[in-house]
C-alpha positions as CSV (number, residue, x, y, z in Angstrom):
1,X,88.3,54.9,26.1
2,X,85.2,52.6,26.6
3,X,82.1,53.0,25.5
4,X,78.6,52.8,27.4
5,X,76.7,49.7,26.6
6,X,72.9,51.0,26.0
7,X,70.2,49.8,28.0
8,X,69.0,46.3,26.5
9,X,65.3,47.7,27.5
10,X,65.8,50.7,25.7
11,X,67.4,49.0,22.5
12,X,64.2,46.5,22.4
13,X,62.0,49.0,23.0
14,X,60.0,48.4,25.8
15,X,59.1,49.2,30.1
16,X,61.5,47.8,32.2
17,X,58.0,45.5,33.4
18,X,57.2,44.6,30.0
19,X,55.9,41.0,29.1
20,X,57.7,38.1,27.9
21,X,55.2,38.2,24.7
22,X,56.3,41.9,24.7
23,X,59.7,41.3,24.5
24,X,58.9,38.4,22.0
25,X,57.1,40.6,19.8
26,X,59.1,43.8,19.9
27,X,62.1,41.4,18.9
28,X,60.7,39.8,15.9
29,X,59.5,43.2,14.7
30,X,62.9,44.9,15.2
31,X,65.0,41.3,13.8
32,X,62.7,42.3,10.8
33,X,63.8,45.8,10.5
34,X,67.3,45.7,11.2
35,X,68.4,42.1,9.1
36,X,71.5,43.4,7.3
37,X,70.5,41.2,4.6
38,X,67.5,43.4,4.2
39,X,69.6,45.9,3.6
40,X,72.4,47.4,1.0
41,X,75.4,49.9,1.3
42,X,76.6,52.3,4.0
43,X,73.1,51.5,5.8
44,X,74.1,47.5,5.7
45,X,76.7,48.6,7.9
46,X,74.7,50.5,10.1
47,X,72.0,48.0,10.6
48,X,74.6,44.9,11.1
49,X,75.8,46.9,14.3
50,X,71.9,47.2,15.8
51,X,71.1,43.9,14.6
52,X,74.2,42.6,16.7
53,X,72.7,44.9,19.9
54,X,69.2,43.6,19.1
55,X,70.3,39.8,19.4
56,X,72.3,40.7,22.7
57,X,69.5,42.3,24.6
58,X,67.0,39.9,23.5
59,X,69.5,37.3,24.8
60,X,69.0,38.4,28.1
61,X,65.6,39.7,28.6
62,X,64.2,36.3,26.8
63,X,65.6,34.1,29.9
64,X,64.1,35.1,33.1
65,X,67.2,33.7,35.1
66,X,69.2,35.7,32.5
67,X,67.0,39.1,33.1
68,X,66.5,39.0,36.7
69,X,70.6,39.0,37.2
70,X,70.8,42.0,34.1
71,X,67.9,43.7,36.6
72,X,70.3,43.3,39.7
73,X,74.0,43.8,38.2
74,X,73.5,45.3,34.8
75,X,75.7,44.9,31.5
76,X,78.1,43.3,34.4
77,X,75.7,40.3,35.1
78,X,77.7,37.2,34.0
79,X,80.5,38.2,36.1
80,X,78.5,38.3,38.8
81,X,77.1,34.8,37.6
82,X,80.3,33.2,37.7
83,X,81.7,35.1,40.7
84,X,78.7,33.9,42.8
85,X,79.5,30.2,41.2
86,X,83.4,30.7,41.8
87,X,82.4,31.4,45.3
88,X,80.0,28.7,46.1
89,X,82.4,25.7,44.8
90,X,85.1,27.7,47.1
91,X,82.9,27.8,50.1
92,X,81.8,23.7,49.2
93,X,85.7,23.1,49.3
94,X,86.6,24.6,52.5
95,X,87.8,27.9,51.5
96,X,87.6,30.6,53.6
97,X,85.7,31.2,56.4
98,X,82.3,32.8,57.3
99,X,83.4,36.1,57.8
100,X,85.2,36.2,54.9
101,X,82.3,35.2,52.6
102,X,80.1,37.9,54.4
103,X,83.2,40.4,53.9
104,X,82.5,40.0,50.2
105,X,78.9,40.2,50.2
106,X,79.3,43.6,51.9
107,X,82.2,44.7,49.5
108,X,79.7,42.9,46.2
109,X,76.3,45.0,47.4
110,X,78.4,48.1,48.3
111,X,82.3,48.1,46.4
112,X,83.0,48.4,43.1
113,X,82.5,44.7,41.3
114,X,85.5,44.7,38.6
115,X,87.7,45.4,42.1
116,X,86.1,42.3,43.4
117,X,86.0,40.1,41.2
118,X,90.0,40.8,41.0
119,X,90.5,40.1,44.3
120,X,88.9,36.6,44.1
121,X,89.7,35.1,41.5
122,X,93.2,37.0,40.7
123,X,94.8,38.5,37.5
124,X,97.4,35.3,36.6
125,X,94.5,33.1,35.7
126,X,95.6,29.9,37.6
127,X,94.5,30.3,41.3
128,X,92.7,32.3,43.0
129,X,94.1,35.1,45.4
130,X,94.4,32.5,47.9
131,X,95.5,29.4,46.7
132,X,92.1,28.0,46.3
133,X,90.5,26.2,43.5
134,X,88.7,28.4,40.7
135,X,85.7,27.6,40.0
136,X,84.0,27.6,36.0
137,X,81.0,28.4,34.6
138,X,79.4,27.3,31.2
139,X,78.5,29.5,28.5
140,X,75.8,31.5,27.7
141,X,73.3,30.4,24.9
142,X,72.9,32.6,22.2
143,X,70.2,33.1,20.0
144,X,69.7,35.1,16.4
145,X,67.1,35.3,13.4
146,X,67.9,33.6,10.4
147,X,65.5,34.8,7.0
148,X,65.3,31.9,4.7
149,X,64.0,32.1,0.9
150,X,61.1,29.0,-0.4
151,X,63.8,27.9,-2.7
152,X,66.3,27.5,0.7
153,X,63.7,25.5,2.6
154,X,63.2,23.5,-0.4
155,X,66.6,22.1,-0.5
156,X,68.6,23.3,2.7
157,X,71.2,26.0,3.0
158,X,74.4,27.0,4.9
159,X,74.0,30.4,6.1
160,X,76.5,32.7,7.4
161,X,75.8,33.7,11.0
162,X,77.0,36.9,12.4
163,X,77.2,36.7,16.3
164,X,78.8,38.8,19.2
165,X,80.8,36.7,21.8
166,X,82.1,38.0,24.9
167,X,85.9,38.4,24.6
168,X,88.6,39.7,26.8
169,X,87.4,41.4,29.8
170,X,83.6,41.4,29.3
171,X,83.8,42.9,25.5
172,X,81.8,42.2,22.6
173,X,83.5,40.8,19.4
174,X,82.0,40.4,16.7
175,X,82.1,36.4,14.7
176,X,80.7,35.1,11.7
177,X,79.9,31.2,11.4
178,X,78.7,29.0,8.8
179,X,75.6,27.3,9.7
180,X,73.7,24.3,7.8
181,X,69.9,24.6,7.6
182,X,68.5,21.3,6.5
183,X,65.5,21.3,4.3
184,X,62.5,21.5,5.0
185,X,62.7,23.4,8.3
186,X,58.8,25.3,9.3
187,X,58.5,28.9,9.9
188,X,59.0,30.0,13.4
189,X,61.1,26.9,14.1
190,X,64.0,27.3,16.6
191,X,67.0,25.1,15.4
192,X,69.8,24.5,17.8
193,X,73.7,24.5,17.2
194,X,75.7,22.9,19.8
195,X,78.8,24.1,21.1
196,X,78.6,27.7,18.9
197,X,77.2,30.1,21.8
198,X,79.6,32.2,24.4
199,X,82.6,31.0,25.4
200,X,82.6,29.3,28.9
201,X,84.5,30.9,31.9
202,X,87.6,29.3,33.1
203,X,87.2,26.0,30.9
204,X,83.7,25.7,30.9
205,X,81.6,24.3,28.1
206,X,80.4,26.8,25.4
207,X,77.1,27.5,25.3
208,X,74.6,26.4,22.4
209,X,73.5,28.8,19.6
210,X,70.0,28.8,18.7
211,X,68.3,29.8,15.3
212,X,65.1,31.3,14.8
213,X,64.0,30.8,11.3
214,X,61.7,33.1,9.8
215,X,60.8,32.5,6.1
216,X,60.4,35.6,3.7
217,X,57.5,36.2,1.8
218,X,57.9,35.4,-2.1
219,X,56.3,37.8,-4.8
220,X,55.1,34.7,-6.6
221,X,54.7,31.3,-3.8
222,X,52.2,31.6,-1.4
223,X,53.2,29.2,1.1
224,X,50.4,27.0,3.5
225,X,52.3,24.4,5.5
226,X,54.2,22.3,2.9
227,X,52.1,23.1,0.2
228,X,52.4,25.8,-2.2
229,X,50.1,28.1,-4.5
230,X,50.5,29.9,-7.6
231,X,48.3,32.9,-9.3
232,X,48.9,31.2,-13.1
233,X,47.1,33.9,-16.0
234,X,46.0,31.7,-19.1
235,X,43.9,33.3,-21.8
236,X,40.6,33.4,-22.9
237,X,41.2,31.1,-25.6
238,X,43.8,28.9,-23.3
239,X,40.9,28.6,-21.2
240,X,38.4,27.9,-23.7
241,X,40.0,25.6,-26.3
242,X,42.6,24.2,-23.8
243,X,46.6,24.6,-23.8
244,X,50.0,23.1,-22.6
245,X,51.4,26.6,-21.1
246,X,54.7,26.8,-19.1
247,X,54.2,27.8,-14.9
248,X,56.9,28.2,-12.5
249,X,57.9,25.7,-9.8
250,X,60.6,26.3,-6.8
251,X,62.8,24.5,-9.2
252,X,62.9,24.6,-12.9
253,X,59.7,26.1,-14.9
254,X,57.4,23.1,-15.9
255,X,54.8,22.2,-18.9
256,X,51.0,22.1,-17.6
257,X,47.8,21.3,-19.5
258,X,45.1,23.6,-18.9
259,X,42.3,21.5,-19.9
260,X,39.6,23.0,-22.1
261,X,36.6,24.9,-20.7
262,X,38.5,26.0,-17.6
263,X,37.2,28.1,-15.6
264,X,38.7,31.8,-13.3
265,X,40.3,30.7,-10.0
266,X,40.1,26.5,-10.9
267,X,42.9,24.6,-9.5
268,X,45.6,22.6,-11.2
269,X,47.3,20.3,-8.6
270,X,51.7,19.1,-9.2
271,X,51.9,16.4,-6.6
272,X,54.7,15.9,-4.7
273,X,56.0,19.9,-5.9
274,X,55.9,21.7,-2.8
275,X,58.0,21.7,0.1
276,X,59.1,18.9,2.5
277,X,57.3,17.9,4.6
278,X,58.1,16.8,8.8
279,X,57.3,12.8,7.1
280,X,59.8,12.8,4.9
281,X,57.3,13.4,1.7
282,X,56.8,16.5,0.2
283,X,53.2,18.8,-0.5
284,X,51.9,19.9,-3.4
285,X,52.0,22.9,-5.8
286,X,48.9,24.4,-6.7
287,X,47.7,26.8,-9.8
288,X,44.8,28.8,-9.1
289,X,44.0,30.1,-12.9
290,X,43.8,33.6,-13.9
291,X,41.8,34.4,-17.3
292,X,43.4,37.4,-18.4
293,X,43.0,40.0,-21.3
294,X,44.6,41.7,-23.8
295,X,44.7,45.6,-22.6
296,X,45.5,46.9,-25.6
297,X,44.4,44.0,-28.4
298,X,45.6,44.8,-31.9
299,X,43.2,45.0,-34.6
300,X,43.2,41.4,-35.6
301,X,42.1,40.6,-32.0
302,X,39.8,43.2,-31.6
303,X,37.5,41.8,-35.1
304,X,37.7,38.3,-33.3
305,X,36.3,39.5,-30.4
306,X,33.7,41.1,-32.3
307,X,33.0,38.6,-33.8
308,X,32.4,36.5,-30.7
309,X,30.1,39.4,-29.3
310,X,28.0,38.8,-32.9
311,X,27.3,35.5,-31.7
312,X,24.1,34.8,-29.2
313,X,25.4,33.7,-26.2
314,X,23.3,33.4,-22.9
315,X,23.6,35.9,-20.1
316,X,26.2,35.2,-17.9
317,X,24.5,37.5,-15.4
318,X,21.4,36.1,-15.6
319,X,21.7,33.9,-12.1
320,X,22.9,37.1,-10.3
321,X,19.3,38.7,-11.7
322,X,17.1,36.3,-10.7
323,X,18.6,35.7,-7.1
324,X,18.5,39.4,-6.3
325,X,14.8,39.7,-7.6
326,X,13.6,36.5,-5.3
327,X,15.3,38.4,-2.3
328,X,13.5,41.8,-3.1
């Protein structure tokens, strides 16, 4: 028994007259939500099936040409695309006759389309009902999100793609591809894959798949273009005295020198450690230093640091002080 396609308006989210920004926006913020690699166990499953409706409606409603023909004819659109095709190259070869072609517009705005469609191009797949040439139609483009980690843009990846094709009489199957990403690649960037979209009709060339890369947030890079920063803790007495400490990279972990008398939020600059760039170089890593301390110091630490607080120091407030009595 088949099953009722939903609404590709009401599977994004938004009016029937929405925006083009709207349907941009609703899409990303869905893509986000549903990304089975987001998710684990029996919901995985779940969300791979709306993340496979998500990337089919936004298909559609993301081309205008596309979403004016899913306005007119439905989830039955590109067989009215190719129909429409089939019947112009017929009609530029001498087929038929006038009356026949307006028989068929009355029968397409009025009849029942699979019916149709049958009746033209016929059920052996060689000819149409009447001898004349069939006509074909390329493939739809389709397009998907792909998440990528810092560490993936850093050197490329091949991710597997899952995609939903059209099949046998208008259904949806689902395929999974292997795609390369080369390194390197910006967030936002739409990369193109010849030849792996829908299937063309009657011989036609497939369509194209296209990418949307969208790169995850990382709990210890902050990424800003092609360079990258790091929160690096160091303590008092790394800071003071100076130290060679070990800090992270996208790579392997590295030896700094945090040179003595550093300073909260001071920058240490890797050159040439951050991401690739569209030049063929690479940006930097930065460490923004953090003085931490002990939350708990043991009793050895705690006489130092009573010690230190025996010793006259100036007041390291004292600038604050006088600037907020000049402005009273």
């Amino acid at each position: 028994m088949a099953t009722t396609q939903r609404d590709f308006y009401d599977i994004l989210g938004v009016p029937r007259g929405a925006s083009a920004d709207e349907i941009k926006k609703a899409y990303r913020r869905l893509a986000r939500q549903y990304h089975p690699d987001l998710h684990t166990g029996t919901k995985k499953t779940d969300m791979e099936r709306k993340f496979k409706e998500l990337n089919e409606a936004h298909e559609v409603l993301s081309d205008p040409d596309k979403r004016k023909k899913y306005d007119q004819y439905g989830h039955r659109w590109q067989e009215a695309e190719a129909y429409e095709k089939a019947r112009q190259q017929a009609r530029e070869s001498g087929f038929g006759g006038t009356r026949q072609d307006e028989g068929f517009e009355y029968q397409f705005g009025g009849g029942d389309f699979s019916d149709l469609f049958e009746s033209f191009f016929g059920r052996g797949g060689r000819t149409s009902r009447q001898g004349g040439p069939r006509g074909s139609a390329p493939g739809q483009d389709t397009e998907t999100v792909v998440q990528l980690t810092l560490q993936e843009v850093l050197n490329g990846t091949t991710k597997r793609v899952q995609m939903m094709e059209q099949g046998v009489n208008g259904r949806l199957e689902a395929k999974t591809i292997d795609v390369r990403i080369p390194a390197g690649v910006q967030d936002g960037t739409r990369v193109r894959v010849p030849g792996k979209g829908q299937p063309g009709f009657n011989g036609g060339k497939r369509g194209d798949l296209y990418l949307h890369v969208h790169i995850q947030d990382d709990p210890v890079f902050r990424r800003q273009g092609s360079d990258i920063h790091v929160t690096l803790p160091v303590w008092p007495w790394e800071a003071v005295l100076g130290a060679e400490v070990t800090a992270p990279t996208l790579a392997d972990p590295v030896k700094v020198r945090v040179p003595a008398g550093s300073r909260a939020d001071s920058k240490l600059r890797l050159k040439g450690k951050g991401l690739p760039t569209a030049s063929g170089g690479h940006g930097d890593l930065f460490y923004t230093l953090q003085i931490v301390v002990p939350s708990s110091p043991s009793d050895d630490e705690r006489k130092l640091y009573e010690q230190l607080n025996r010793i006259s120091h100036p007041d390291p407030r004292a600038e604050l002080i006088r600037l907020t009595r000049r402005h009273a």
